[in-house]
C-alpha positions in Angstrom: 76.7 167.3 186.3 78.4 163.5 187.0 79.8 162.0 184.2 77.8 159.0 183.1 80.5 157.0 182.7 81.2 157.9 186.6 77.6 156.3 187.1 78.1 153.6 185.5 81.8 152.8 187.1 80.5 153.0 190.6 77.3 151.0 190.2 79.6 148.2 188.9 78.1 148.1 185.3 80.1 147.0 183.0 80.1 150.3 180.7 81.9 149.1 177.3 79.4 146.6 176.9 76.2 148.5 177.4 78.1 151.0 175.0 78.5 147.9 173.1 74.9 147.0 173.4 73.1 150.8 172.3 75.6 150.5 169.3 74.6 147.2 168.7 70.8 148.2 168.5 71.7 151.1 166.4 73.5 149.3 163.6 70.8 146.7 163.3 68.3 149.9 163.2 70.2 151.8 160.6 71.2 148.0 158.4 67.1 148.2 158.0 67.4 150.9 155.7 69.4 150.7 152.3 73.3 151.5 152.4 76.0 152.4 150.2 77.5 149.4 148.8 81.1 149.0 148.2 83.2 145.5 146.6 83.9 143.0 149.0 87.4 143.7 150.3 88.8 140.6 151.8 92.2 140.5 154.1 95.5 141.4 152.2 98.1 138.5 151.2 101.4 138.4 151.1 103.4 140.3 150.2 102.1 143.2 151.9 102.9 145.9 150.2 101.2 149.1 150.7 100.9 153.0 151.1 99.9 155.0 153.2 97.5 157.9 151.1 96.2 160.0 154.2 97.3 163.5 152.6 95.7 162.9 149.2 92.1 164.2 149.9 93.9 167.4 151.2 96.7 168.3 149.0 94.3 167.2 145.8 92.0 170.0 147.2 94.5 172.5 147.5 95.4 171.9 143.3 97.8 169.3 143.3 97.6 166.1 140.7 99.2 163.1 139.5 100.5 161.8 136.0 101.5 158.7 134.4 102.4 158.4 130.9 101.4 161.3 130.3 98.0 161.0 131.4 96.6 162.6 134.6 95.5 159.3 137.3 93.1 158.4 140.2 96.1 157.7 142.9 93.7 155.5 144.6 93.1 153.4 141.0 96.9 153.9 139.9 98.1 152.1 143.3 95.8 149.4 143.1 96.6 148.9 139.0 100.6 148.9 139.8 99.4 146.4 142.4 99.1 147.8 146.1 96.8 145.4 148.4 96.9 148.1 151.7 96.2 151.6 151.6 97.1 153.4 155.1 95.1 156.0 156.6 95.5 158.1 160.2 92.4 159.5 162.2 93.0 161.6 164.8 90.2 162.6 167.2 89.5 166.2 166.7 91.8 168.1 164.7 91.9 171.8 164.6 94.2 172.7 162.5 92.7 171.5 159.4 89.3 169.7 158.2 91.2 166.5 157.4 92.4 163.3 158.7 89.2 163.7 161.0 86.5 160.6 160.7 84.5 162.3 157.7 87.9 162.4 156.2 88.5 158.7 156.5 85.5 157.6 155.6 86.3 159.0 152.1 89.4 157.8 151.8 88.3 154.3 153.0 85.6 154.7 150.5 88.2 155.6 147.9 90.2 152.6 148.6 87.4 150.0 148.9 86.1 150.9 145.4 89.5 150.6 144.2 89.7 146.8 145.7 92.7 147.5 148.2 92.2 146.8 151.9 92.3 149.2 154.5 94.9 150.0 157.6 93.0 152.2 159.8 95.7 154.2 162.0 94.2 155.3 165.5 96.6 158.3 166.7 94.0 159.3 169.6 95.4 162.6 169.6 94.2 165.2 167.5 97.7 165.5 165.9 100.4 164.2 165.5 101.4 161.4 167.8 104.7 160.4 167.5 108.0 158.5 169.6 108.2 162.0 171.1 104.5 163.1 171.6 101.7 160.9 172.9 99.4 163.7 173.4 96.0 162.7 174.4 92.9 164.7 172.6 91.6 168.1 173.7 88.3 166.4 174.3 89.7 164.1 177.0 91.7 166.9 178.6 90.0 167.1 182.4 89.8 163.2 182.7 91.5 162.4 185.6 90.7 158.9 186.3 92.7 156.6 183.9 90.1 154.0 184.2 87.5 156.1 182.7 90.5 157.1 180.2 90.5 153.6 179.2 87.2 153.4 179.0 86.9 156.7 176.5 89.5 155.0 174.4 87.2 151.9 174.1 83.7 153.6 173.5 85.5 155.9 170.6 87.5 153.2 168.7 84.6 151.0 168.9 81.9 153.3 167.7 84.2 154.6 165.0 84.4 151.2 163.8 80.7 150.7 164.4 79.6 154.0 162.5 82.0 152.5 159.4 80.5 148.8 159.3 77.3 150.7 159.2 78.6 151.9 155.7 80.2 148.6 154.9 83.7 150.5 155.5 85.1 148.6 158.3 88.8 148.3 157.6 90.6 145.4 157.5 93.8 146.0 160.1 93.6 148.5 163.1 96.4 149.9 164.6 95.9 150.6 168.3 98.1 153.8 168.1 100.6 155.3 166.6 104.6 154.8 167.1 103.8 154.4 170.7 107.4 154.3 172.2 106.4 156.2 175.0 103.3 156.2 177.3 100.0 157.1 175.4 97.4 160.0 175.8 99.9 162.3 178.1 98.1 165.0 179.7 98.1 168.3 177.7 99.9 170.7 178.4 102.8 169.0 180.4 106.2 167.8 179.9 106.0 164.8 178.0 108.2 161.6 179.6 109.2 158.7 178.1 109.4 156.8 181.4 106.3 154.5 181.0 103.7 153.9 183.9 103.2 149.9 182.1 99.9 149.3 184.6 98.6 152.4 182.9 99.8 152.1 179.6 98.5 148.6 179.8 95.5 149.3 180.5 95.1 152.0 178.2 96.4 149.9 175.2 94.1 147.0 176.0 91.1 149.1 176.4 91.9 150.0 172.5 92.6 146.5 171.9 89.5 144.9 173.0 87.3 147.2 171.1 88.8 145.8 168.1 88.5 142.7 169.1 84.6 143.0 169.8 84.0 144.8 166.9 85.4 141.8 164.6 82.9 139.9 166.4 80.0 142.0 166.8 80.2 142.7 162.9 81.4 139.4 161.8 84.5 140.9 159.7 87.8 139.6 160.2 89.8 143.0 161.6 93.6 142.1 162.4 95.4 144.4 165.0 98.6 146.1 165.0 100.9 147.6 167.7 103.2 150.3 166.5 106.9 151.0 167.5 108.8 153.6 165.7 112.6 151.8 164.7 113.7 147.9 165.4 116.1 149.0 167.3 113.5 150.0 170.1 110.8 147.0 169.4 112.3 144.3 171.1 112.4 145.7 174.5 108.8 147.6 174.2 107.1 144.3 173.7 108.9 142.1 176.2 107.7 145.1 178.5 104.3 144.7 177.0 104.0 141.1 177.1 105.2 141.3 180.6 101.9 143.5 181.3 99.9 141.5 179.4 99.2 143.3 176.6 98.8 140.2 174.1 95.6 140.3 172.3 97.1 142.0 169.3 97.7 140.0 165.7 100.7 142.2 164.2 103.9 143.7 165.0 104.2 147.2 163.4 107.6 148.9 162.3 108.9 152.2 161.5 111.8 151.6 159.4 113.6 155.0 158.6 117.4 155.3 158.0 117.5 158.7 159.5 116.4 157.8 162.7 117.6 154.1 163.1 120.9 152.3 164.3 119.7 149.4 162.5 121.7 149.4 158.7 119.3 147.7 155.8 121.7 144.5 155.7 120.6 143.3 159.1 117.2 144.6 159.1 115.9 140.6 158.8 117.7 139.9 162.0 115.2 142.5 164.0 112.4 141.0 162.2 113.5 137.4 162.7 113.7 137.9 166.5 110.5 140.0 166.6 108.4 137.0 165.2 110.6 134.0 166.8 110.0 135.9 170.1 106.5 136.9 170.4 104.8 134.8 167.8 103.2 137.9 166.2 103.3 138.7 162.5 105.9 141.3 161.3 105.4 144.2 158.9 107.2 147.7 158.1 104.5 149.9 158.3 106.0 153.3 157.4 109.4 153.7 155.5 110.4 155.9 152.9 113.7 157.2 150.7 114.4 160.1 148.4 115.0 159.9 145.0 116.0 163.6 145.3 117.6 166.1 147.5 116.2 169.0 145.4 113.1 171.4 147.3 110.2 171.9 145.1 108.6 174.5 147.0 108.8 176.7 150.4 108.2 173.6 152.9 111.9 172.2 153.9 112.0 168.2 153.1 112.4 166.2 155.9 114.6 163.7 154.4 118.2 164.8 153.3 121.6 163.5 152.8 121.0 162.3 156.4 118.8 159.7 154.9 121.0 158.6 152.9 122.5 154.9 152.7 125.8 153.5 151.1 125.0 152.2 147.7 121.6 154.2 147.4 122.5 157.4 146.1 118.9 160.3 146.2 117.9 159.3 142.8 115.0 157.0 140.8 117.1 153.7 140.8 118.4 154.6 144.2 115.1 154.8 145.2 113.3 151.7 143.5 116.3 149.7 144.9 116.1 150.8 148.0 112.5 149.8 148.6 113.0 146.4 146.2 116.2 145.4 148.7 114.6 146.7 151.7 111.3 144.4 150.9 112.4 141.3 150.4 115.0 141.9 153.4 111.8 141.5 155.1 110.3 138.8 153.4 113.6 136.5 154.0 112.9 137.1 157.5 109.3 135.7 157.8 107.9 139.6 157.8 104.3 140.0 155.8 105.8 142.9 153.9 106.3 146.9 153.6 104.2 150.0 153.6 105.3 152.8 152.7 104.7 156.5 154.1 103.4 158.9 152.1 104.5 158.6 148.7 101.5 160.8 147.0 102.2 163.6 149.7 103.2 166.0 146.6 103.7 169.9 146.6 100.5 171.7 146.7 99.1 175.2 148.0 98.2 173.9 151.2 100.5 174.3 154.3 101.7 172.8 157.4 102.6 174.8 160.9 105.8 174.9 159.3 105.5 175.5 155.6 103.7 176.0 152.3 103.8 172.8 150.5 105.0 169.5 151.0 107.8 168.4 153.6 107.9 165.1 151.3 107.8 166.2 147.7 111.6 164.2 147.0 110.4 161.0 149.1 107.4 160.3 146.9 106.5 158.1 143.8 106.1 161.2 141.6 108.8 163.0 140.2 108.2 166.9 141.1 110.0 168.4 138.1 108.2 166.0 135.8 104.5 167.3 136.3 104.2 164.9 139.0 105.1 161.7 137.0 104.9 158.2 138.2 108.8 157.0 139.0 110.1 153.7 139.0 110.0 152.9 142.3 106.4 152.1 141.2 107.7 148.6 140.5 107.9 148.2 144.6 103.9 147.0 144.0 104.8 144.2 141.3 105.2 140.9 143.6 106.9 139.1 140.9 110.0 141.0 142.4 110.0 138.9 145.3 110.7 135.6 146.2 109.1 134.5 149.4 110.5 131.8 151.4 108.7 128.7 152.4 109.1 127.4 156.1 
């Protein structure tokens, strides 16, 4: 049986808008009938500071929980009250491995965060796992595609009726990000050995295709939706998006970072200089969208923690003031350099019964705001959320 999509490719139709146009018809349809309502979330100011919650519907599942002062809290609620204004949140496609981070997933999450007041970064991975500077694995479902235009074309229909089905729901978010720490070519074939060398007509293509269902979704739903590209470490940004500008790929409203000491060449001290460049050169705002630091090097169950003494920076030693002043320092780092602000990855990812292909537990228990010896207590580095911590320079 022909794929429609092939039908409507060689008859010269223009698929993404008929797509556009049966969604279209459906959403006015279904706004006849009564939906859920949710507070009217508007777009985040600065400073941006955020986290990114996408394991707490599983881990709170599988028994885990969260104190402060002694009491047991929403996480949702407590991030908003210490003063959050962007809760993160990653959909992949079709995951198999577990029954979360799929779209019914996010839609709670989004839910959660909406009721709590706190805007929404929606984080397309369009994989159905991880997708990562190493991995850019495209989903199972999209396996046989062969053609890249109709690959482009499957990566428009599915961001833009994911984004449709949520403003059905009043749960559009308020950022998209059009991948995730793409450093290398997205949706490789299954499968295969994965290459960093970059086809940039394809990869183009590909990224636009998610771009511009973002775009029309802002305007089909009339709700402001900022978009965000993603590159894993400053150190690799600069050259990804003169590449990308080069190949037109300039309809985007935010440059995302991954700022990890581990992984970067780039010490905290001259982190503004990366930034300064970034948003002198392209004209796009800046933020740090993932980041963490441990406040211990202790294991609190089976799962090995990915960050260790190779984490580690000079003057920040692994504990609760290392920590707090590591994020305080590292955020206003970004704010001297004309960046909207920090997010930070995932500080409620606490030890629970659930596991991971490699572990029982939590690979994050000593990166997150809740001290795993202390019943899971809220730590200091709480006060990352309080903008009167910041200064923010006027131009």
């Amino acid at each position: 049986m022909p794929r429609l999509t092939d039908f409507f490719n060689q008859n010269g139709i223009a698929l993404n808008y008929f797509r556009v146009f049966i969604v279209l018809i459906g959403f006015i349809t279904g706004c006849q009938s009564e939906k859920p309502t949710t507070k009217t979330i508007t777009q985040p100011q600065i400073p941006i500071l955020g986290a990114d919650l996408s394991y707490v519907n599983e881990i709170e599942d599988c028994g885990a929980y969260f104190t402060a002062e002694g009491d047991t809290i929403d996480p949702y609620s407590y991030f908003a009250e210490r003063g959050a204004n962007v809760i993160r949140l990653r959909l992949w496609h079709a995951p198999v491995h577990s029954p979360y981070s799929n779209f019914k997933d996010v839609k709670k999450s989004i839910t959660r965060a909406h009721e709590a007041g706190v805007a929404v970064l929606l984080d397309f991975h369009y994989s159905d796992f991880w997708a990562d500077p190493h991995k850019q694995v495209r989903p199972k479902a999209w396996a046989g595609i062969t053609d890249d235009r109709i690959l482009a074309d499957s990566i428009y229909n599915y961001t833009f009726e994911t984004l449709a089905s949520l403003a059905e729901e009043n749960l559009l978010p308020q950022w998209v990000q059009v991948g995730n720490e793409t450093n290398i070519e997205i949706l490789q074939p299954l499968d295969t050995i994965i290459t960093d060398t970059i086809n940039w007509s394809r990869n183009a293509m590909l990224l636009n295709s998610g771009l511009k269902a973002v775009s029309d979704a802002e305007k089909a739903f009339s709700s402001e939706i900022k978009s965000v590209l993603h590159i894993a470490q400053p150190e690799n940004a600069l050259s990804w998006f003169r590449k990308a500008e080069e190949n037109r790929v300039t309809d985007f409203d935010i440059i995302g970072l991954s700022y990890y000491s581990k992984w970067s060449t780039y010490p905290i001290e001259k982190l503004s200089i990366a930034i300064d460049s970034l948003k002198t050169r392209f004209k796009k705002e800046v933020v740090i969208v993932e980041t963490a630091y441990p406040y211990s090097l202790d294991n609190a169950d089976a799962a090995g923690n990915i960050l260790g003494e190779d984490a580690l920076i000079e003057g920040y030693p692994a504990t609760h003031e290392g920590q707090k002043n590591y994020m305080l320092q590292l955020t206003q780092n970004v704010l001297n350099a004309g960046g909207l602000g920090v997010i930070y990855w995932e500080p409620a990812w606490v030890t629970s019964s659930c596991s991971t292909p490699w572990g029982t537990g939590s690979h994050w228990d000593n990166a997150t705001f809740f001290d795993a010896s202390k019943s899971n207590t809220a730590l200091p580095v709480f006060e990352f959320f309080d903008e009167e911590n910041y200064s923010i320079p006027t131009e």
